[in-house]
C-alpha positions as CSV (number, residue, x, y, z in Angstrom):
1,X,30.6,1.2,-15.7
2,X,27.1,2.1,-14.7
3,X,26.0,0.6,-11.0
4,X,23.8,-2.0,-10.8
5,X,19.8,-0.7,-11.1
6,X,18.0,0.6,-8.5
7,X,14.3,0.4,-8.3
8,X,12.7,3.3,-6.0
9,X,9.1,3.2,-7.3
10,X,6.1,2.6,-5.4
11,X,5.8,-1.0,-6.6
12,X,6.8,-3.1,-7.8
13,X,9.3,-3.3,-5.3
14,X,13.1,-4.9,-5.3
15,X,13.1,-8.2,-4.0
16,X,15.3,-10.6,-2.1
17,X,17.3,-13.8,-3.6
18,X,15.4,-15.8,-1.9
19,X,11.9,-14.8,-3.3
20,X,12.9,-14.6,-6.8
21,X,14.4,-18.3,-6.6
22,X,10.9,-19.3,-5.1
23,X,9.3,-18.7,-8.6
24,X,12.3,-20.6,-10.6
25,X,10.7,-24.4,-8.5
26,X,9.4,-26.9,-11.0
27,X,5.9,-26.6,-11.8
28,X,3.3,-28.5,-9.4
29,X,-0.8,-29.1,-10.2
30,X,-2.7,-26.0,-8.3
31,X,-4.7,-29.1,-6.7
32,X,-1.7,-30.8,-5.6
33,X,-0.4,-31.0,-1.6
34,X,2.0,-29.5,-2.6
35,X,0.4,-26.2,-3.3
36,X,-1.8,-26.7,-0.3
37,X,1.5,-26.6,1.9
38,X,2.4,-23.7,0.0
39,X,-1.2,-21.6,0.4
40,X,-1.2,-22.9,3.8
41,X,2.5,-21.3,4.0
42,X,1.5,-17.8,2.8
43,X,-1.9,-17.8,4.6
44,X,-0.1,-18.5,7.9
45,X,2.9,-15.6,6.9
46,X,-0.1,-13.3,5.8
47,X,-2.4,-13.6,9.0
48,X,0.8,-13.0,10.8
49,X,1.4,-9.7,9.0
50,X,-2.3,-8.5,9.0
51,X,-2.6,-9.0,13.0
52,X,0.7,-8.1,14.3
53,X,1.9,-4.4,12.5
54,X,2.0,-2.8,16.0
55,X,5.3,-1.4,16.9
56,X,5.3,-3.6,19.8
57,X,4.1,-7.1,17.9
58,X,0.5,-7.0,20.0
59,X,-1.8,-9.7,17.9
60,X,-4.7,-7.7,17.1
61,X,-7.6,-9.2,14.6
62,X,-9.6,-12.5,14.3
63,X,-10.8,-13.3,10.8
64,X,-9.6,-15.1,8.1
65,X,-6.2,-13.9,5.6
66,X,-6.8,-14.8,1.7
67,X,-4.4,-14.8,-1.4
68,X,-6.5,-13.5,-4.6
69,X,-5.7,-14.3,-7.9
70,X,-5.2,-10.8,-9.1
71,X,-4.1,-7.0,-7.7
72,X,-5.4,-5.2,-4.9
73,X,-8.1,-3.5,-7.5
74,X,-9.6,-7.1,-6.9
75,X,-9.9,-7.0,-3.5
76,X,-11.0,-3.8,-3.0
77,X,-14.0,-4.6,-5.8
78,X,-14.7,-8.1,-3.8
79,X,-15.2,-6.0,-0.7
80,X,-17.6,-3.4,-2.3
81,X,-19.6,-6.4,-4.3
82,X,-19.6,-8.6,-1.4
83,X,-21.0,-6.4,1.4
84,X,-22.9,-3.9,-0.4
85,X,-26.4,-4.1,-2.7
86,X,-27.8,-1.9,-5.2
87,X,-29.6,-0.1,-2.8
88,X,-26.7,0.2,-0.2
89,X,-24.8,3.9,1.3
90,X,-21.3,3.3,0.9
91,X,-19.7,6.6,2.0
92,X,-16.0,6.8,0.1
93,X,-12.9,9.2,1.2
94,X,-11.0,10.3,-1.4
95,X,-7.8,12.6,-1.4
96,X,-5.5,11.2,-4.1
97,X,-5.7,8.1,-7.4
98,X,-6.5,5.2,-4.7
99,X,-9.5,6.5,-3.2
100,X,-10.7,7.7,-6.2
101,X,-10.5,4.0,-7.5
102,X,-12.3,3.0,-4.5
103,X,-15.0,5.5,-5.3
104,X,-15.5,4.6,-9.3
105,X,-15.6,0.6,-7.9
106,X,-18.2,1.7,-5.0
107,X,-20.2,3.6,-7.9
108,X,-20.4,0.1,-9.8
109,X,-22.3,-1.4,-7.3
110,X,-23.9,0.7,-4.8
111,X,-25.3,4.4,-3.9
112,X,-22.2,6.4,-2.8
113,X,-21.4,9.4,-0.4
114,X,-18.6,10.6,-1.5
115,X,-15.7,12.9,0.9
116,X,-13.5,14.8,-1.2
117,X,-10.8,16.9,-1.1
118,X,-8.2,17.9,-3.5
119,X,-5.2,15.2,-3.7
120,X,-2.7,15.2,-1.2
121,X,-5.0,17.0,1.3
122,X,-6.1,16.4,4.7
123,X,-9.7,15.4,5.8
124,X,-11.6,17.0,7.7
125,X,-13.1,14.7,10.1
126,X,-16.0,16.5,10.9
127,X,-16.9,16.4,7.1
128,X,-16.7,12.6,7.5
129,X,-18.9,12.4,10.9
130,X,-21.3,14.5,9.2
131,X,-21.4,12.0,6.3
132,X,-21.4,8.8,7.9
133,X,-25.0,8.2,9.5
134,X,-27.0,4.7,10.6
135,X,-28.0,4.4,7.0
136,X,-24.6,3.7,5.6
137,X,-24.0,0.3,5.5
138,X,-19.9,0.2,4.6
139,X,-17.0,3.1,4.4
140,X,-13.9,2.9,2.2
141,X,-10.8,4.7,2.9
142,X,-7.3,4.2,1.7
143,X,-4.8,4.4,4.5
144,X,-1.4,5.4,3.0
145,X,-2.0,7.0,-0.2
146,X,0.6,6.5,-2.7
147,X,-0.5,8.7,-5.2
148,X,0.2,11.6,-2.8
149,X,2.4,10.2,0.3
150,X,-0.4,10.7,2.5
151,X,-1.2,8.8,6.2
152,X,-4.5,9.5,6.4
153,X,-6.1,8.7,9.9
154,X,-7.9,5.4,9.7
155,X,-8.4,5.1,13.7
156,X,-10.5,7.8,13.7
157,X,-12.7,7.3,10.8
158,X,-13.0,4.0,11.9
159,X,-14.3,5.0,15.1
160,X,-17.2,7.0,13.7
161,X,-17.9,4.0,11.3
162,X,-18.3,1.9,14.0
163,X,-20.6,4.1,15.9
164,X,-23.4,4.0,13.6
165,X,-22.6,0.0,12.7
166,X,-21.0,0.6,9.3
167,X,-18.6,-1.8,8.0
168,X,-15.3,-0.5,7.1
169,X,-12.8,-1.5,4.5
170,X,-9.6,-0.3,4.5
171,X,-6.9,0.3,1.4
172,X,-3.5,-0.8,3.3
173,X,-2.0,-1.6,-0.1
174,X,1.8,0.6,0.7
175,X,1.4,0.3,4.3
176,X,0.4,-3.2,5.7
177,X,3.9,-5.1,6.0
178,X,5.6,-1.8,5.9
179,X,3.6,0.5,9.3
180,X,1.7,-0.2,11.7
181,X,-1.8,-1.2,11.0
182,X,-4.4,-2.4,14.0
183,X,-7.4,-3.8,12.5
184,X,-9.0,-4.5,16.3
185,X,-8.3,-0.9,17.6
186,X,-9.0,0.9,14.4
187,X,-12.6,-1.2,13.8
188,X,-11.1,-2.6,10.6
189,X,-13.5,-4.9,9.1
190,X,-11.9,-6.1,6.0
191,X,-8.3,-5.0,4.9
192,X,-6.8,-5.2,1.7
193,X,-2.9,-5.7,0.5
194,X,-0.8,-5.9,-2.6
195,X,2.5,-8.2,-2.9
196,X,4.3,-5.9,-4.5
197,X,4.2,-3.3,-2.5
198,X,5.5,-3.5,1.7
199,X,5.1,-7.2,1.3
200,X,8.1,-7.8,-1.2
201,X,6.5,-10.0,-4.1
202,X,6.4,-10.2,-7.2
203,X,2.9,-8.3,-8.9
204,X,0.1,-10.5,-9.6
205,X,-1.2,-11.4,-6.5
206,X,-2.9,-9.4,-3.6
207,X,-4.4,-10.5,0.0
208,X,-7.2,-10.2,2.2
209,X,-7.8,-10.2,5.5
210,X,-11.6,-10.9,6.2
211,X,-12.8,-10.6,9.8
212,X,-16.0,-12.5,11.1
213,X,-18.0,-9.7,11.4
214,X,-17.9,-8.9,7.6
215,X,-18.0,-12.6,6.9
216,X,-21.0,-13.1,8.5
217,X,-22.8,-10.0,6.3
218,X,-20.9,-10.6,3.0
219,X,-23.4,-11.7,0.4
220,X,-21.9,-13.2,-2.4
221,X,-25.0,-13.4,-5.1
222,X,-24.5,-10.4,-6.9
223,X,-20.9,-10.4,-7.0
224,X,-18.9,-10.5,-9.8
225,X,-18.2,-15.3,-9.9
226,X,-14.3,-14.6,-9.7
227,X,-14.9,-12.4,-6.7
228,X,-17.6,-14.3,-4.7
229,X,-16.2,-13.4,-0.9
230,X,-17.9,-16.4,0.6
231,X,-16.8,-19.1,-2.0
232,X,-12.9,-17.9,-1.2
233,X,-13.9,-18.3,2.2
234,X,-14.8,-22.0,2.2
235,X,-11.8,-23.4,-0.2
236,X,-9.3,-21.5,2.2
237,X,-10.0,-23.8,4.5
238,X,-8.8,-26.2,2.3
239,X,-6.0,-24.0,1.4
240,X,-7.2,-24.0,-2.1
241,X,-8.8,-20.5,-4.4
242,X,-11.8,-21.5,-6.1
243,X,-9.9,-21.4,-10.0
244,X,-6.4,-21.8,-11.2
245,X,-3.8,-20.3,-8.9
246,X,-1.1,-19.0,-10.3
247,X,1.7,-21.1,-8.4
248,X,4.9,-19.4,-9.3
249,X,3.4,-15.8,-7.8
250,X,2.0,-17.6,-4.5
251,X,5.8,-19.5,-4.0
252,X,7.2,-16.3,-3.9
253,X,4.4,-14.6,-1.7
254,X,4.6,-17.7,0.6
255,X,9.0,-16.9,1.1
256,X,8.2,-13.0,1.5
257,X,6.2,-13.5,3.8
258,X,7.9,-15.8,5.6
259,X,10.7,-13.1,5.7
260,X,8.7,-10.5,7.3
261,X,7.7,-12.9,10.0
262,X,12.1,-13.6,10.4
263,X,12.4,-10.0,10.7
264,X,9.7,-9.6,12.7
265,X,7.1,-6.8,12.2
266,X,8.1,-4.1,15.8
267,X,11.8,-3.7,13.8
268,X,10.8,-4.0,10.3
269,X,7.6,-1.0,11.2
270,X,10.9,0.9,12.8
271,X,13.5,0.1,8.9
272,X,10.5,1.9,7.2
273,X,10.2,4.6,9.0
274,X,13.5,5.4,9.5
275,X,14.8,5.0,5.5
276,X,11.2,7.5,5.3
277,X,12.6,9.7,7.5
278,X,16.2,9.8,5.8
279,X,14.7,10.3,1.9
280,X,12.4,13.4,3.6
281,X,15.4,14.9,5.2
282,X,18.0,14.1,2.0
283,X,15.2,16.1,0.0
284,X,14.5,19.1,2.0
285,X,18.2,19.3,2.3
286,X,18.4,19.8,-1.2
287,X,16.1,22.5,-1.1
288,X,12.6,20.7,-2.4
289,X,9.6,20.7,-0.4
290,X,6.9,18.0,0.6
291,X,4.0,17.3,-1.8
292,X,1.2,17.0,1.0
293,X,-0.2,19.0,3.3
294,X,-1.1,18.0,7.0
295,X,-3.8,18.9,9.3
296,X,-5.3,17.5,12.3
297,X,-4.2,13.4,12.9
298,X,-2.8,12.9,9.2
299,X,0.9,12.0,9.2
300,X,3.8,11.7,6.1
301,X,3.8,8.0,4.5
302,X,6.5,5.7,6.0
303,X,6.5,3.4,3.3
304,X,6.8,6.5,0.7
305,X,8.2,10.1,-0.3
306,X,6.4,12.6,-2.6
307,X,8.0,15.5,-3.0
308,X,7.0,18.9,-5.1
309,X,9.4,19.5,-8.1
310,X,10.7,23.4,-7.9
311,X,8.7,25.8,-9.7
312,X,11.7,26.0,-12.6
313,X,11.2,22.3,-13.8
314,X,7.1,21.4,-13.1
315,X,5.0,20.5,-16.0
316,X,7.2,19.9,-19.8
317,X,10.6,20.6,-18.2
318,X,10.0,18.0,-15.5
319,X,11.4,15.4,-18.2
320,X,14.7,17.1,-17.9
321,X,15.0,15.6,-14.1
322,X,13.1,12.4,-15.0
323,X,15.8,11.9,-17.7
324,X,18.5,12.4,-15.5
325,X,17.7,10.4,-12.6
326,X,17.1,7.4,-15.8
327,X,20.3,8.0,-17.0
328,X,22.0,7.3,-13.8
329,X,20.0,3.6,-13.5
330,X,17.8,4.6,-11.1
331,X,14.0,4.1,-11.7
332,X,11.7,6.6,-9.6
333,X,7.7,7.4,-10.3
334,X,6.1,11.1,-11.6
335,X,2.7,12.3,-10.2
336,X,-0.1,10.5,-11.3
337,X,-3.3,12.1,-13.5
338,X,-3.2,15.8,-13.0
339,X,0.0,15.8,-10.9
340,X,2.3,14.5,-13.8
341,X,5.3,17.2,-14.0
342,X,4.5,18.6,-10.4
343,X,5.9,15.8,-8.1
344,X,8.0,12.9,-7.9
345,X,7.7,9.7,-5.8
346,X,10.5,7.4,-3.8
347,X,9.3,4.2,-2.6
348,X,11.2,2.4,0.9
349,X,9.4,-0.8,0.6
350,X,10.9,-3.9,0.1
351,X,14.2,-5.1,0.0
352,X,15.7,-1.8,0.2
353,X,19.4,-1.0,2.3
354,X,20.2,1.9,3.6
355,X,23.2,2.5,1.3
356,X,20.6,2.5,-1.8
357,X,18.6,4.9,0.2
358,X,21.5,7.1,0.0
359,X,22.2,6.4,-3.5
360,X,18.7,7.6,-4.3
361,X,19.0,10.9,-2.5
362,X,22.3,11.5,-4.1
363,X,21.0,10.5,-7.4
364,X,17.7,13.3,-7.0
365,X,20.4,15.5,-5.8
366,X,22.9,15.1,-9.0
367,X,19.7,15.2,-11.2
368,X,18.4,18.5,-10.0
369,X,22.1,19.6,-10.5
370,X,22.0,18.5,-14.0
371,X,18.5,20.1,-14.8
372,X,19.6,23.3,-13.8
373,X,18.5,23.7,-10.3
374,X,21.7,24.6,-7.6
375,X,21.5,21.0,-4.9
376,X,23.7,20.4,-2.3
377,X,24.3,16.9,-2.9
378,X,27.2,16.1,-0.1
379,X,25.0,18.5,2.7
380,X,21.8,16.0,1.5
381,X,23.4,13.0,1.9
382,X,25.1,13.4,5.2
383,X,21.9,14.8,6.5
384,X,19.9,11.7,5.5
385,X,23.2,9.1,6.4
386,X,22.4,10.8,9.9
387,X,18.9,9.7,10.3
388,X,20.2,6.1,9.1
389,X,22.7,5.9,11.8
C-alpha cells in the first residue's frame, strides 16, 4: 500500500486538523457577529504575525492587518493602485516570476524603473541606489522568491528607499509566518501575505499589513472599487470587508493563525529554518546542486528549496524524475516559465514534520535513482536526519 500523500509544493501548503475542520462550521451571514468575532479573530492572529517574526518575538510595526477577498496578486495590485498615480516612479526589483508580477502590476498603473537581473540572481545594490532617487514615489520588491528560492535583502533596499522618502512595499508571500520579517527596522511600509503559503490556509484569501504612514498617502480614486485601500481601512474597524466575505476561507485563516501565535513566532522562525537546512543538505548529499546564486547580503530561502536538476535529466527528460517522485505520492513543483525542466522546488511551510521532510529527501533520492542518475539515498537521509536532530 502506497503512504499517505505528501504535499511539498510551494503552496498550497498541508494543513492541520484543526484548520480544515474550521471550514466544515455551519454557514453564518458575512454581516453577522458572528463573522465579526471571527475577522476580529484573524485580524488579531494576523497583526501578531506581521509585527512579531523576529527570532526573539520583539513587536515591531504600527499599522493596521487586513484579510482581502482574493490571493496575494490582489494585494500587491491594491498597493501599486492605492499609492501610486499615472504620473508616479515606481522603481520594481525583479530576479525571478514574483517580481516580475510586481513589475507587469506597477506597469498598469504607473511609470516604472525597473532592476533586473536574470532569475535566481543576486542584486546589486548599488544598481538599486543608483535607481532609486527623490522622484520615486514607492519601490516593490519581493522578499523570498519562490520561483527561485531566493532571500533577497529587503533591510537594505529598504534603507535606501527610505532615504529619498519612497514608500516601500514588500512581497513576503513564502516568508511572513515562516522567517523573520521586521517591518520597523527594514522601513517596511505596506507588507503583503498569502494563506497558503507560511501561514497554513487554505488558498483564497491573502492579508495585508498597512502601516500609517502609507495610510495616510494611499489614494483610493483611481483604484480598481474591489481594491479601494482606504475603504478596507474603515470597515476593518468594524471587522467587516467592504463585499461578501468568503466565511469558510476566513474560519480557517482565523484557527491558523491562531496556531502560529500557540507556537509562537522565535521557535516556529527556528522549525523553518531548520527543515530548510535539512532538504539543502539531503540534496547536495545526493549529488545536486542549488538553483541560486548568492552575492553580497542575499541568503537561501527558509521557507523553500530549489535545486538544479543534473545536466543528464534538464529540459524533456526532466519528466522522467517528475514521474517518479508522482508515482511514490509525493507532490513537488518544476521551475516556472523558462526554468521548466531545469529545477525543482520543495516547500517547508506549513504543517510539515520532520519525518515527512525526510520522506521527501528520500523520495528525490529514490527518484533520481529511478531516472537514471547514481543517489545515495541512505548517506542523504542521515545527513539531513542530522540537521533535524
Amino acid at each position: 500500500m502506497s503512504e499517505e500523500f505528501l504535499l511539498l509544493n510551494p503552496g498550497p501548503v498541508p494543513l492541520s486538523d484543526r484548520v480544515r475542520r474550521a471550514m466544515d462550521e455551519p454557514m453564518v451571514s458575512h454581516r453577522s457577529a458572528e463573522f465579526e468575532a471571527t475577522y476580529e479573530r484573524a485580524q488579531d492572529g494576523l497583526e501578531y504575525v506581521f509585527t512579531q517574526s523576529t527570532p526573539d518575538e520583539r513587536t515591531t510595526g504600527e499599522g493596521t492587518a487586513l484579510v482581502l477577498n482574493g490571493t496575494a496578486t490582489m494585494g500587491m495590485e491594491m498597493a501599486v493602485a492605492n499609492l501610486t498615480d499615472a504620473d508616479s516612479e515606481v522603481v520594481t526589483l525583479v530576479n525571478g516570476k514574483f517580481g516580475r508580477r510586481f513589475k507587469r502590476i506597477a506597469e498598469r498603473h504607473a511609470q516604472v524603473r525597473p532592476v533586473e537581473v536574470d532569475w535566481g540572481e543576486s542584486f546589486d545594490l548599488d544598481a538599486v541606489e543608483a535607481a532609486v532617487g527623490d522622484e520615486t514615489a514607492v519601490v516593490t520588491m519581493v522578499h523570498n522568491e519562490t520561483s527561485t528560492g531566493l532571500l533577497n535583502p529587503v533591510a537594505e533596499v529598504g534603507e535606501l528607499a527610505r532615504a529619498h522618502d519612497a514608500l516601500f512595499v514588500v512581497d513576503g508571500v513564502t516568508s511572513i509566518g515562516g522567517d523573520e520579517f521586521r517591518i520597523d527596522d527594514w522601513h517596511v511600509d505596506l507588507a503583503i501575505t498569502d494563506s497558503q503559503k507560511a501561514l497554513a490556509a487554505p488558498p483564497g484569501v491573502s492579508a495585508v499589513f498597512v502601516t500609517e504612514r502609507a495610510a495616510e498617502r494611499a489614494d483610493g480614486e483611481s483604484a480598481p472599487f474591489y481594491e479601494d485601500l482606504d475603504w478596507h481601512l474603515r470597515k476593518a474597524d468594524q471587522h467587516q470587508t467592504p463585499f461578501t466575505s468568503a466565511v469558510p476561507l476566513f474560519r480557517a485563516l482565523a484557527e491558523a493563525v491562531g496556531e502560529i501565535e500557540s507556537e509562537g513566532m522565535p521557535g516556529r522562525i527556528e522549525r523553518h529554518r531548520r527543515q530548510s537546512r535539512a532538504f539543502r543538505t539531503g540534496f547536495e548529499a545526493l549529488g545536486l546542486d542549488p538553483f541560486p546564486t548568492l552575492s553580497g547580503p542575499t541568503e537561501y530561502s527558509n521557507t523553500l528549496t530549489a535545486m538544479s536538476l543534473p545536466a543528464d535529466l534538464r529540459g524533456d527528460d526532466a519528466g522522467r524524475f517528475f514521474d517518479a517522485v508522482a508515482e511514490r505520492n509525493v507532490s513537488i513543483s518544476g521551475g516556472q516559465a523558462h526554468l521548466g525542466g531545469d529545477i525543482f522546488r520543495v516547500s517547508n511551510m506549513g504543517h510539515l514534520s520532520s519525518a515527512q521532510v525526510l520522506r521527501g529527501v528520500r523520495t528525490v533520492g529514490e527518484a533520481l535513482n529511478d531516472a537514471g542518475v547514481a543517489a545515495d539515498v541512505e548517506v542523504a537521509v542521515s545527513d539531513a536526519r542530522d540537521v533535524l536532530d
